[in-house]
C-alpha positions in Angstrom: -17.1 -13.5 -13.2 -20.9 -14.1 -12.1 -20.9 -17.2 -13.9 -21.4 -20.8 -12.2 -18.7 -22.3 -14.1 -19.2 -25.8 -11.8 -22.0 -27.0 -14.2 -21.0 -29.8 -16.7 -22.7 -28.8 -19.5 -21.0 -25.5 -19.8 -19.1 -25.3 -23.5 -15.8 -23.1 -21.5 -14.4 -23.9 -18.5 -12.5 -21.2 -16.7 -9.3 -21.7 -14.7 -7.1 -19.6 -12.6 -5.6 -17.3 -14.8 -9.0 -16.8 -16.2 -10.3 -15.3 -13.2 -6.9 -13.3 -12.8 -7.2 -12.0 -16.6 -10.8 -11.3 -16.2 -10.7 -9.3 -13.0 -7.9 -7.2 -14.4 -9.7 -6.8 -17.1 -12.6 -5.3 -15.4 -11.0 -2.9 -13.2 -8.3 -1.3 -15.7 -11.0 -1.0 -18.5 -13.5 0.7 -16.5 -14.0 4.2 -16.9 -12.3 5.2 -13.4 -10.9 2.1 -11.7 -10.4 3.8 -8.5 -14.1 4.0 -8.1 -14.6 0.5 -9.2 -11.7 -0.7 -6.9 -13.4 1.1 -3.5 -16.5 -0.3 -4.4 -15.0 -3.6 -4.9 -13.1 -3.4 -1.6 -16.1 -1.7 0.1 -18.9 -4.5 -1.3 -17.5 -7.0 -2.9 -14.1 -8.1 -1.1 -14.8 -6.8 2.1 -18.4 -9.1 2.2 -16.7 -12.0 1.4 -14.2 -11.5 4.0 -16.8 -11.0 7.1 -18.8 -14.3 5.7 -21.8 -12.9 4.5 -23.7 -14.6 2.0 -22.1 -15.8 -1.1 -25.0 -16.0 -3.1 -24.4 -12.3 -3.2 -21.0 -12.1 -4.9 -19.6 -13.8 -8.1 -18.7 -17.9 -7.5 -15.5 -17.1 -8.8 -14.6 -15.5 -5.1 -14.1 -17.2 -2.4 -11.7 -17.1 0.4 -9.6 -20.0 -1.0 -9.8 -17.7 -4.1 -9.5 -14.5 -2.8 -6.0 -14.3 -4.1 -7.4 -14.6 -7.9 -9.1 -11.2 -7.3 -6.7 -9.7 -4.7 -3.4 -9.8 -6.5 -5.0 -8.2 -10.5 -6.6 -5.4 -7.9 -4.0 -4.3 -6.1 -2.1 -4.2 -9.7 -4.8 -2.4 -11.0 -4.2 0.2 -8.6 -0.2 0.8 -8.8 -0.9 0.7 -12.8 -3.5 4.0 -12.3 -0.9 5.6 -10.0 2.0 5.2 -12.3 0.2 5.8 -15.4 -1.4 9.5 -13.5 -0.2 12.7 -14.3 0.5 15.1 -11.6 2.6 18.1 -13.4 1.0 21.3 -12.0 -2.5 22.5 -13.0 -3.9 26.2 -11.8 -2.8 25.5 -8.1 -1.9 21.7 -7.8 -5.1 21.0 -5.2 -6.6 19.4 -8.1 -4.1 17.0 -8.0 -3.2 17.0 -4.4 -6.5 15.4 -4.0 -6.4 13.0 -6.6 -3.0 11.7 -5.6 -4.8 11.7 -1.8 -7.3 9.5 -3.4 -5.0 6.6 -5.4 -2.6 6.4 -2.2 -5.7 6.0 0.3 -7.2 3.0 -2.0 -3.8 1.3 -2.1 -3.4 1.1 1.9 -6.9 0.1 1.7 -6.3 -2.8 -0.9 -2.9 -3.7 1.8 -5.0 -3.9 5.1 -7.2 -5.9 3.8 -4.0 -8.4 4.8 -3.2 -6.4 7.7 -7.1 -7.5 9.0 -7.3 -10.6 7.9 -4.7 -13.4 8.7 -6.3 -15.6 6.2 -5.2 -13.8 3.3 -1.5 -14.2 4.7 -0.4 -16.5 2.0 2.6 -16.7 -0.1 1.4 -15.4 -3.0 -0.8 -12.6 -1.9 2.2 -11.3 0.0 4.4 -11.5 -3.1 2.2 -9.6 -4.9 1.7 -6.9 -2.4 5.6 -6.4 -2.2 6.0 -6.5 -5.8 3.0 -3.4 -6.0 4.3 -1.6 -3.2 8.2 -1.8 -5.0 6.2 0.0 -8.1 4.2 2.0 -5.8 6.8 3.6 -3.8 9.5 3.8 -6.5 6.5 5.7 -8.4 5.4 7.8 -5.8 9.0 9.1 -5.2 9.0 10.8 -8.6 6.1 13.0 -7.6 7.9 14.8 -4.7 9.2 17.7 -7.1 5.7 18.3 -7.4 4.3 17.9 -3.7 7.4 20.2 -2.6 6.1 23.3 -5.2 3.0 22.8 -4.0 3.6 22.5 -0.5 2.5 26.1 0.5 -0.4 26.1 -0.9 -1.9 22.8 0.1 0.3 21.9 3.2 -2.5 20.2 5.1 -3.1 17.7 1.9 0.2 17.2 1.2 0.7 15.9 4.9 -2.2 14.0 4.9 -0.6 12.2 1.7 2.5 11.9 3.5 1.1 10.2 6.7 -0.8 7.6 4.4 2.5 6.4 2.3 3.8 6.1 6.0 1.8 3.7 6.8 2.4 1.7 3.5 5.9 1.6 4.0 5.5 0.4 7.5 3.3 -2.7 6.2 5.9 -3.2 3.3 9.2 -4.0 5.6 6.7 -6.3 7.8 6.2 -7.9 4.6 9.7 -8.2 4.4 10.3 -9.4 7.7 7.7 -12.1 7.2 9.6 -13.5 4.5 12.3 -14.2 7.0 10.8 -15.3 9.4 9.2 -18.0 7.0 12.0 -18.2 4.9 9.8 -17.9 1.7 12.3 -18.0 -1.4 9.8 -15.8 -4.1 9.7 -13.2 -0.5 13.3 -13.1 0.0 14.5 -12.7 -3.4 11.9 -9.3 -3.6 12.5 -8.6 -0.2 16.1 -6.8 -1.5 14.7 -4.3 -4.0 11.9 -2.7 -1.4 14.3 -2.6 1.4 16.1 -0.5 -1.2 13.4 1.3 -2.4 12.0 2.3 1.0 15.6 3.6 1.7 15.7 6.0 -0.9 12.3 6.8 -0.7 13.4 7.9 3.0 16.5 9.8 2.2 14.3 11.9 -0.4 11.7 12.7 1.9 14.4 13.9 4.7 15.8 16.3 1.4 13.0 17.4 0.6 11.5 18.4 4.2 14.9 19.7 5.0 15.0 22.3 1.8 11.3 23.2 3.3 13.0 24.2 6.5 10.7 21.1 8.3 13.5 19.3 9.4 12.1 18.5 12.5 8.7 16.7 10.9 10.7 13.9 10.7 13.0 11.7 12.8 15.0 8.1 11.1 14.1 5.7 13.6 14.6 1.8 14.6 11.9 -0.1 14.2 10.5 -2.4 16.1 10.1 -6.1 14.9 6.2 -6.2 13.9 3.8 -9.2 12.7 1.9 -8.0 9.4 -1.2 -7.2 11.9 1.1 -5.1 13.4 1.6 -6.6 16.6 5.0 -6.8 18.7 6.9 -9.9 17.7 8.1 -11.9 20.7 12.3 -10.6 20.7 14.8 -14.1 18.9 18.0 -14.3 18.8 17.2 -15.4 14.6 15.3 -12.3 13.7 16.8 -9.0 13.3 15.2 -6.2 12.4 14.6 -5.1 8.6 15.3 -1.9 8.5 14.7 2.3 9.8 11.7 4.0 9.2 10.3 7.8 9.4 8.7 9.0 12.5 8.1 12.6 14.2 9.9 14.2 16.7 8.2 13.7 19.5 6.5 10.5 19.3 7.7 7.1 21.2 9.9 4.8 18.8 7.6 2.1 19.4 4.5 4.1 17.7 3.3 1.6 15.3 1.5 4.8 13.0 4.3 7.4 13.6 3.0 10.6 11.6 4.6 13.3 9.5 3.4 16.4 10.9 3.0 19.6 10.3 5.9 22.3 11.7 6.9 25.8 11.9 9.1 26.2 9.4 11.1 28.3 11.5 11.6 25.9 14.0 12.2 22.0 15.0 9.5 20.7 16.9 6.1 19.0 15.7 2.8 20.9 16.5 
């Protein structure tokens, strides 16, 4: 990947799916990807991003090329998190934190769009939707475990939570983009995370409900949102995409509604 593929008298010439395969490669072999990936997103990505010299980084990545390293990354990640087990060890903190760990690097790999408006091209934001679908769908099967745990770790299991908030938040504006641009790979995803986000909703209401936290989370409207997050100007030809989980007592319009922490004898959010 540090090669300078441009000379002429090079015997193999790389192409795009060389750099995709070779990426992959790198994080998903290495000992602990989720290392590699923060360091990558932290040193590598991230420098590229802000403009800093590119003699630093491989000539492979670029921002016309981010998208060769972006997309096998985020993949990398969703593949760790589905691939983790989290049945029950001694307590479950163990694993508490190592779940907190994979679902923080994900929403770090996704705002790296959420910054940047650069990398808002079609098939970076495929990719991300087609991650997050895995990602959620993934993360829902873990919620039997979170809910035995949830005494004993109740401040990391929040914290958890509140991140895979925020991812689901970025995935619908993903979804809304593809409207809005009418993007026919977007749209034909766009069907399955609706779905997925649903039910990943509805379980988290069951399972805060059997807690007795029923009031740590409120099914809201959303508002209409740009993937940076800003307010979309309201049009008659855009409707909006879907609910979303917030607390009790925050304002519909909060862009990072939180689940928090409650009483679990009574309703409202501390």
């Amino acid at each position: 990947l540090g090669k300078d593929w441009s000379s002429n008298n090079s015997k193999v010439k790389i192409s795009s799916a060389n750099v995709g395969y070779l990426v992959g490669a790198f994080v998903s072999r290495s000992k602990d990807p989720i290392k590699l990936v923060k360091h990558l997103i932290s040193d590598v990505l991230g420098g590229v991003l802000k403009g800093e010299a590119s003699e630093k980084y491989p000539s492979t990545l670029t921002i016309s090329s981010f998208g060769l390293w972006y997309c096998p990354v985020i993949s990398a990640v969703a593949q760790v998190w589905s691939q983790d087990d989290f049945s029950a060890r001694d307590d479950g903190r163990a694993e508490i934190d190592r779940a907190r760990c994979i679902v923080e690097v994900f929403l770090t790999v996704m705002n790296l769009v959420k910054d940047d408006s650069r990398l808002e091209r079609p098939v970076i934001l495929l990719r991300s939707m087609q991650e997050g679908h895995k990602f959620i769908a993934s993360f829902s099967k873990i919620l039997p475990f979170l809910e035995s745990c949830f005494e004993r770790d109740r401040e990391g299991i929040f914290e958890v939570l509140k991140m895979v908030q925020k991812i689901t938040r970025q995935m619908q504006r993903f979804c809304l983009h593809a409207k809005m641009k009418q993007n026919d790979l977007m749209l034909k995803e766009a069907p399955g995370v609706r779905k997925v986000l649903e039910r990943f909703i509805y379980k988290i209401r069951a399972m805060t409900k059997k807690l007795g936290l029923s009031g740590a989370m409120e099914v809201v409207a959303l508002k209409d949102r740009n993937i940076d997050g800003t307010n979309i100007v309201e049009s008659d030809d855009i409707e909006g995409e879907g609910q979303g989980e917030n607390v009790s007592n925050r304002e519909e319009s909060s862009d990072e509604g939180n689940f928090d922490e409650c009483e679990e004898s009574g309703n409202e959010s501390m």
